[in-house]
C-alpha positions in Angstrom: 26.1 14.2 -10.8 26.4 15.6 -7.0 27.9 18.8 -7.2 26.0 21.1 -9.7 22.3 20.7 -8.6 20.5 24.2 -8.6 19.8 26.5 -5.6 16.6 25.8 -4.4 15.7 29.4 -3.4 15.6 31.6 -6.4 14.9 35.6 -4.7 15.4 39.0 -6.4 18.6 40.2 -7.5 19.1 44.1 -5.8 22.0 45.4 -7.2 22.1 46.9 -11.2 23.3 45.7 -14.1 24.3 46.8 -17.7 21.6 46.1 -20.1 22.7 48.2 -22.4 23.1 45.8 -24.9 19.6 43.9 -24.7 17.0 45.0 -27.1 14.3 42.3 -26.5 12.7 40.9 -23.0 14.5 38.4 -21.7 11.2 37.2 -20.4 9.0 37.5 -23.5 11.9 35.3 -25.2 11.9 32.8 -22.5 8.7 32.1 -20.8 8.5 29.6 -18.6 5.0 29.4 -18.0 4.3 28.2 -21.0 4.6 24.3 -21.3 5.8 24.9 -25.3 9.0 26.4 -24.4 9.8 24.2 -21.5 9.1 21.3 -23.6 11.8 22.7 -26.3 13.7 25.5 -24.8 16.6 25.2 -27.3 15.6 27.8 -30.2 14.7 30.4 -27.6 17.8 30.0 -26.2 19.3 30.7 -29.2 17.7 34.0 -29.9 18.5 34.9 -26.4 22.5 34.0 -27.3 21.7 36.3 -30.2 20.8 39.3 -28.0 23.5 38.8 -25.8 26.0 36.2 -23.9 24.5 38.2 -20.4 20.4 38.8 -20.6 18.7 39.8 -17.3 15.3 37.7 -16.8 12.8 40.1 -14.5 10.7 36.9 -14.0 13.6 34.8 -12.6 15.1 38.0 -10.8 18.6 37.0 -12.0 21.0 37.4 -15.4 21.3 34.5 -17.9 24.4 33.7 -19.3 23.8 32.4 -22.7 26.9 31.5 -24.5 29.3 28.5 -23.3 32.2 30.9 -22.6 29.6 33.5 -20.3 28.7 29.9 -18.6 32.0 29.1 -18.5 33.1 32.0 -16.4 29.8 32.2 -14.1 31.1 28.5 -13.4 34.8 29.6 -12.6 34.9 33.1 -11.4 35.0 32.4 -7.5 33.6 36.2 -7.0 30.5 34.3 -8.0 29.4 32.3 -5.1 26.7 29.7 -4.2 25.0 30.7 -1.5 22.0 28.8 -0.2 19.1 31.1 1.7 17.2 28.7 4.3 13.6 28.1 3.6 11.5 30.1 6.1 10.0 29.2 9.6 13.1 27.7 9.5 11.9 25.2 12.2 9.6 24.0 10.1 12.6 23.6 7.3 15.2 22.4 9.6 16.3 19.0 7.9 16.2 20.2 4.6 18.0 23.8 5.4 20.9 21.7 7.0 20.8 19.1 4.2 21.3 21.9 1.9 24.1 24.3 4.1 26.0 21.0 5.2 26.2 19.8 1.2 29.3 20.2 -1.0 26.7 21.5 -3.5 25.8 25.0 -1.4 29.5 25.5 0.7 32.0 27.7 -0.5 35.6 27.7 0.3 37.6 27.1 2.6 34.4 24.6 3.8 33.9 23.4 0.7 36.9 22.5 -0.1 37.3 20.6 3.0 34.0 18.8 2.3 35.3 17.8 -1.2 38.8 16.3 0.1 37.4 14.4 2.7 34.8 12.7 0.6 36.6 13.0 -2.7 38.9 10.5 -0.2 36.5 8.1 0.4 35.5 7.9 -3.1 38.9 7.6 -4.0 39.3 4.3 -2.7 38.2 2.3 -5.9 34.5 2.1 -5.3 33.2 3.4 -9.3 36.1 1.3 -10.8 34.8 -1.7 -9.0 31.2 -1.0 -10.1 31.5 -1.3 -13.8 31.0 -5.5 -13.5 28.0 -4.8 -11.2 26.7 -2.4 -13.4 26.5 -4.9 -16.4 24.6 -7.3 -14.0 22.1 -4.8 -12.8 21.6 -3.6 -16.2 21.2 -7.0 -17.8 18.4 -8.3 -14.8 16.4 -5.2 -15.7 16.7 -5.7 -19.3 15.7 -9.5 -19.0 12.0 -7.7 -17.7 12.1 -5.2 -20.1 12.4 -8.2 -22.8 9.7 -9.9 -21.6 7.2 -6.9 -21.4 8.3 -6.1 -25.0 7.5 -9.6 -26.4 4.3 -9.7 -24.3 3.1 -6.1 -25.6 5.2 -5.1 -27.8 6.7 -1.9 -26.2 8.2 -0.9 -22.9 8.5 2.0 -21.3 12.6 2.5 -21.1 12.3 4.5 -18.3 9.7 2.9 -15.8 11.9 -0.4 -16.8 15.1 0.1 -17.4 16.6 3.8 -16.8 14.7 4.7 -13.5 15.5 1.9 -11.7 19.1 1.5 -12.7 20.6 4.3 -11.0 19.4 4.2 -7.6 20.4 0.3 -7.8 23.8 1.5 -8.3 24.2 4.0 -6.0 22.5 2.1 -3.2 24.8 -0.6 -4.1 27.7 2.3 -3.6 26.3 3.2 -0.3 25.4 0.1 0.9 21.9 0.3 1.5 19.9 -2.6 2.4 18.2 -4.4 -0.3 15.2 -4.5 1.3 14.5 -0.4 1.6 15.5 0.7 -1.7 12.1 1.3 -3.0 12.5 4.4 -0.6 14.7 6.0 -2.1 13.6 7.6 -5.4 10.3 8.8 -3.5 12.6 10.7 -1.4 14.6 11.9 -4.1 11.7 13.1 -6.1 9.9 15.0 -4.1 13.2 16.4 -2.7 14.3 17.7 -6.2 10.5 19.0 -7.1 12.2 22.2 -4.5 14.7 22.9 -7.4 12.6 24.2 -9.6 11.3 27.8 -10.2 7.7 26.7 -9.9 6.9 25.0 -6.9 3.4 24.4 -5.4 2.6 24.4 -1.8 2.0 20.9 -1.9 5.4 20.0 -3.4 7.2 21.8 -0.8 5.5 20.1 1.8 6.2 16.8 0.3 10.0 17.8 0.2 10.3 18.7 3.6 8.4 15.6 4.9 11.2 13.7 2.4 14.1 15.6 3.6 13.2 14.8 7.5 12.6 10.8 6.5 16.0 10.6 4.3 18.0 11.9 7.2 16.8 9.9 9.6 17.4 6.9 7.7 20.8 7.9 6.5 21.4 8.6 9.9 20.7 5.4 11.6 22.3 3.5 9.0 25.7 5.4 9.3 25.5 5.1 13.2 25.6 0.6 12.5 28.3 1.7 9.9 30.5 3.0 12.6 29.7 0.3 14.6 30.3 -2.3 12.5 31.8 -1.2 9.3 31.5 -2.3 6.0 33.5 -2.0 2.3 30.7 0.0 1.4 31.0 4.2 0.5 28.8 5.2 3.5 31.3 3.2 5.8 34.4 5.3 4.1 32.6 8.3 4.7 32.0 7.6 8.2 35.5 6.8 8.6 36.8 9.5 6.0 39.3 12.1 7.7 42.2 14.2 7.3 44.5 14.6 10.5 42.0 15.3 13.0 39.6 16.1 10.6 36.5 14.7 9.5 32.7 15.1 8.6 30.3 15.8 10.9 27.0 13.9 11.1 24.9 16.5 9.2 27.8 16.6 6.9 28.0 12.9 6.6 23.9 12.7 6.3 24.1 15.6 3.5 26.5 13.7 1.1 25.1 10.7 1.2 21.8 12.4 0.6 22.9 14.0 -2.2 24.9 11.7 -3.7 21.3 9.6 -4.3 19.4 12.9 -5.4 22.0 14.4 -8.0 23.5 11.3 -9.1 20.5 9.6 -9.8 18.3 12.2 -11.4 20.6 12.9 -13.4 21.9 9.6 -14.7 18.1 8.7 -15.2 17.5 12.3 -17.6 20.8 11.9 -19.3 19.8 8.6 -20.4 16.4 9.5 -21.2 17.1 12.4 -23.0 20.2 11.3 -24.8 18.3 7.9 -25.6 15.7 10.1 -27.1 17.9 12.4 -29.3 19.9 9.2 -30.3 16.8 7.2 -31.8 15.7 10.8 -33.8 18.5 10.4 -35.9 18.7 7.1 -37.5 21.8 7.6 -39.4 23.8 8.1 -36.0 22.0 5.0 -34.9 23.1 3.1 -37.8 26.8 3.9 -37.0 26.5 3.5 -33.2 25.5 -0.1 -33.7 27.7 -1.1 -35.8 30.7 0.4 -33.2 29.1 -1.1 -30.1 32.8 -3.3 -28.4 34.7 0.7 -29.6 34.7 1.8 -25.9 35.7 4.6 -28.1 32.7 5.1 -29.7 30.7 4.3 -26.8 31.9 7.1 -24.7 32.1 9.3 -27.4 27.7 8.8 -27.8 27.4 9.1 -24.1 29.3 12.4 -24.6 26.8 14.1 -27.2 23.8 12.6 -24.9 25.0 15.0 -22.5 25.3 17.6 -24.7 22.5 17.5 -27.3 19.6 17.2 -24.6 21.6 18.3 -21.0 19.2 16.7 -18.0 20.8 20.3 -15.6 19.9 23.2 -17.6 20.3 25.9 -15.4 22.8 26.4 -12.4 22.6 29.5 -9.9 25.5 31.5 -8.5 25.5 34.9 -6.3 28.0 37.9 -6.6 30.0 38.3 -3.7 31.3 41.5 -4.8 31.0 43.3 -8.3 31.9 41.6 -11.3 32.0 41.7 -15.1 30.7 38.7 -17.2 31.0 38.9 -20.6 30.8 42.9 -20.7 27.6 42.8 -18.4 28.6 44.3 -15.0 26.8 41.9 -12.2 26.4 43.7 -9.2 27.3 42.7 -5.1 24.3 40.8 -4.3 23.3 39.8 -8.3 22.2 36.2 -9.0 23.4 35.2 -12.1 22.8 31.8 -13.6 24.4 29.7 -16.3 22.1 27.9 -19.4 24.0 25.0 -19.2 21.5 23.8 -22.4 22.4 27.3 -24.1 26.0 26.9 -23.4 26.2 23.2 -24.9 24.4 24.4 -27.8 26.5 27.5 -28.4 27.3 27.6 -32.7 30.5 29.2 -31.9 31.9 26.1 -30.3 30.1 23.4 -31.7 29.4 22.7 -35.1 25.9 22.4 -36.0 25.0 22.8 -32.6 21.4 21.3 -33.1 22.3 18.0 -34.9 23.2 15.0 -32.9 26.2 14.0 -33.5 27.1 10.8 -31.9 30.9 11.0 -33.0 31.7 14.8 -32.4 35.1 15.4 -31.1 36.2 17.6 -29.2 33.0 18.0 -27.5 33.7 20.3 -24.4 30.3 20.1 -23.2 29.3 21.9 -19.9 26.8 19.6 -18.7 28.6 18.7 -15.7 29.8 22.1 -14.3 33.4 23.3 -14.6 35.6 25.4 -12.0 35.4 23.9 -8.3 31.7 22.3 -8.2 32.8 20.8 -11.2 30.4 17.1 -10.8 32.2 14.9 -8.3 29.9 11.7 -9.2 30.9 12.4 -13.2 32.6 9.5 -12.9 30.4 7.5 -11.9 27.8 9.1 -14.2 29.8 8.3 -17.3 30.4 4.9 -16.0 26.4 4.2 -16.0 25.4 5.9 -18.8 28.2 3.8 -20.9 27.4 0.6 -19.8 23.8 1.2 -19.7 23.6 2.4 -23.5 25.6 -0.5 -24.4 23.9 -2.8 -23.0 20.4 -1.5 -24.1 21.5 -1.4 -27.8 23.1 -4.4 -27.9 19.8 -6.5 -26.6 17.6 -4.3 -28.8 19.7 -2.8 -31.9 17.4 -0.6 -33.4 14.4 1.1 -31.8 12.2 3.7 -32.0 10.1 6.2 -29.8 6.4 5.4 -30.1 5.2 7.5 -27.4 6.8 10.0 -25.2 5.9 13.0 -22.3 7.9 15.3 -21.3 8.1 16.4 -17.6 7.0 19.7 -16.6 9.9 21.2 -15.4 12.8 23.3 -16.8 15.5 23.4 -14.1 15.6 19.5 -14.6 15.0 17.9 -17.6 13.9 14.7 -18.2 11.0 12.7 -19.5 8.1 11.5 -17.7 7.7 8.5 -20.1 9.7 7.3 -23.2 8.6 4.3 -24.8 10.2 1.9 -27.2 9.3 -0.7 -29.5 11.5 -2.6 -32.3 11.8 0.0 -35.3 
């Protein structure tokens, strides 16, 4: 899910905005310190949605839109920018700064616009539709292992075996990275992402930039062979991806492939574990998902409520460029403002018994992959994954259930450290 990652540098809002209509803390309501409501954020978002569609956070230093239609226009209303603010020495910070200013994810128009039709061009030339068949193969090698551990001890870990390492087969399989070095890249990934969130320790920035600096290089030298000698791979489109005399530069060109690994798979691997998760706690969904398995229908429709019911983004950052009125709340020139994208997909005027999962809900206009121009550009592909992987899980398995689980500790992100499975 490329495009809707958060902005790694969360700093105090300085203009004022119209509180006139809170009458609790934002921050009392929503603590994140405490591990109880980052493991279950969901009710406290919906007493902040009862205070407000706008609530300013003093912790955060930015306003929370609560309600899917205040996320909704955060998302759309282009007076509400993304603006990434370098990490500082900035020589220290260099590779990751530019990996971050040189994205899709933290441009703005007119560059990223540019950005997105030169690589929305390259992705455009068939490379998801042609994955679905590989997909199915990766999925079913990974699920002959997790068979065997399951027979041997009678549980598996979903995740370590199956979810974790399906996505960054698929998108290295996109890219064309070498067999032989995949194992890099989820390391990278991780400790890249650890910068999203709004605690970070000094180790775990440390760890990102080291990351940042190593996944550059390596994109780098691989796309210098690609323009050498080409392949039918994504990273050789992208190297060859222009428009007139236009085309990416090599930070550019470093940035999206670096991104389309740390989005796309992080999120593909939460979305799974999550959904997976809120699937298996309601048996009587079960039930009817496995007896609709060949409905691509019905499929897609239980990949949709994954999303929803549990979203692996649940929080995405924007800054005002000039004033602006969300919802009633004025957000100054210079006022973060960030949308719950979990509060918004759980919002009770737009769907129905928001808290039950539902694994045939229609319509289901779920916000978990952005909207307005960073809408995700990897959806696709996200979809795609999470479509065939649930079929194919449920179809060697049927029926299972969760007999031990840990969240992660992180908000920003949310995902599962551990989910494991055994025959219900």
């Amino acid at each position: 899910m490329p495009d809707i990652l958060p902005d790694p540098a969360l700093v105090s809002t300085r203009g004022l905005m119209d509180h006139r209509r809170m009458t609790v803390s934002a921050d009392t309501v929503l603590d994140l310190t405490d591990r109880a409501v980052v493991a279950d954020p969901y009710p406290h978002f919906a007493r902040l949605r009862e205070v407000a569609p706008v609530v300013h956070h003093e912790g955060l230093g930015l306003a929370l839109a609560t309600s899917r239609a205040a996320c909704d226009a955060v998302l759309r209303d282009r007076r509400l920018g993304r603006i990434f603010v370098p990490r500082q020495p900035e020589q220290d910070w260099d590779t990751f700064n530019w990996l971050h200013s040189d994205s899709i994810l933290d441009s703005e128009p007119p560059k990223q616009t540019r950005l997105r039709r030169l690589v929305a061009s390259a992705f455009g030339r068939g490379h998801v539709q042609r994955l679905g068949p590989r997909i199915e193969q990766l999925a079913g090698g990974l699920l002959d292992d997790a068979e065997e551990a399951l027979a041997r001890d009678g549980q598996v870990d979903v995740l370590a075996a199956y979810a974790e390492p399906l996505p960054v087969l698929v998108i290295a399989e996109l890219l064309g990275f070498p067999e032989a070095d995949r194992h890099l890249l989820r390391p990278w990934s991780q400790a890249i992402v650890k910068m999203y969130e709004v605690e970070r320790t000094p180790g775990a920035e440390l760890a990102a930039q080291r990351a940042a600096a190593e996944f550059a290089a390596y994109v780098q030298a691989l796309a210098d062979d690609r323009a050498r000698h080409p392949g039918t791979d994504l990273l050789s489109d992208l190297v060859a991806a222009r428009d007139g005399s236009d085309r990416l530069s090599p930070h550019e060109l470093v940035a999206t492939a670096v991104l389309l690994l740390n989005a796309g798979h992080e999120a593909s691997v939460n979305g799974f574990g999550n959904g997976l998760a809120s699937l298996l706690a309601a048996p009587d969904e079960l039930t009817a998902v496995l007896g609709r398995l060949e409905d691509d229908a019905a499929v897609t429709a239980v990949v949709e409520e994954m999303l929803r019911h549990d979203s692996p983004l649940q929080l995405f950052e924007r800054t005002a460029t000039e004033d602006v009125e969300v919802s009633g709340v004025r957000i100054g020139r210079g006022d973060k403002v960030a949308a719950l994208l979990g509060a918004a997909n759980r919002d009770p005027g737009v769907f129905a018994e928001p808290d039950r999962f539902r694994a045939d809900r229609d319509p289901n206009p779920h916000l978990a992959f952005g909207a307005g121009i960073h809408f995700c550009l990897g959806a696709p592909l996200a979809r795609l994954e999470l479509q065939v992987s649930t079929r194919a899980l449920l179809r060697r398995f049927g029926r299972l259930q969760v007999v031990d689980s840990a969240r992660r500790p992180t908000f920003v992100l949310r995902g599962y450290e551990h989910l494991t499975v055994a025959p219900a």
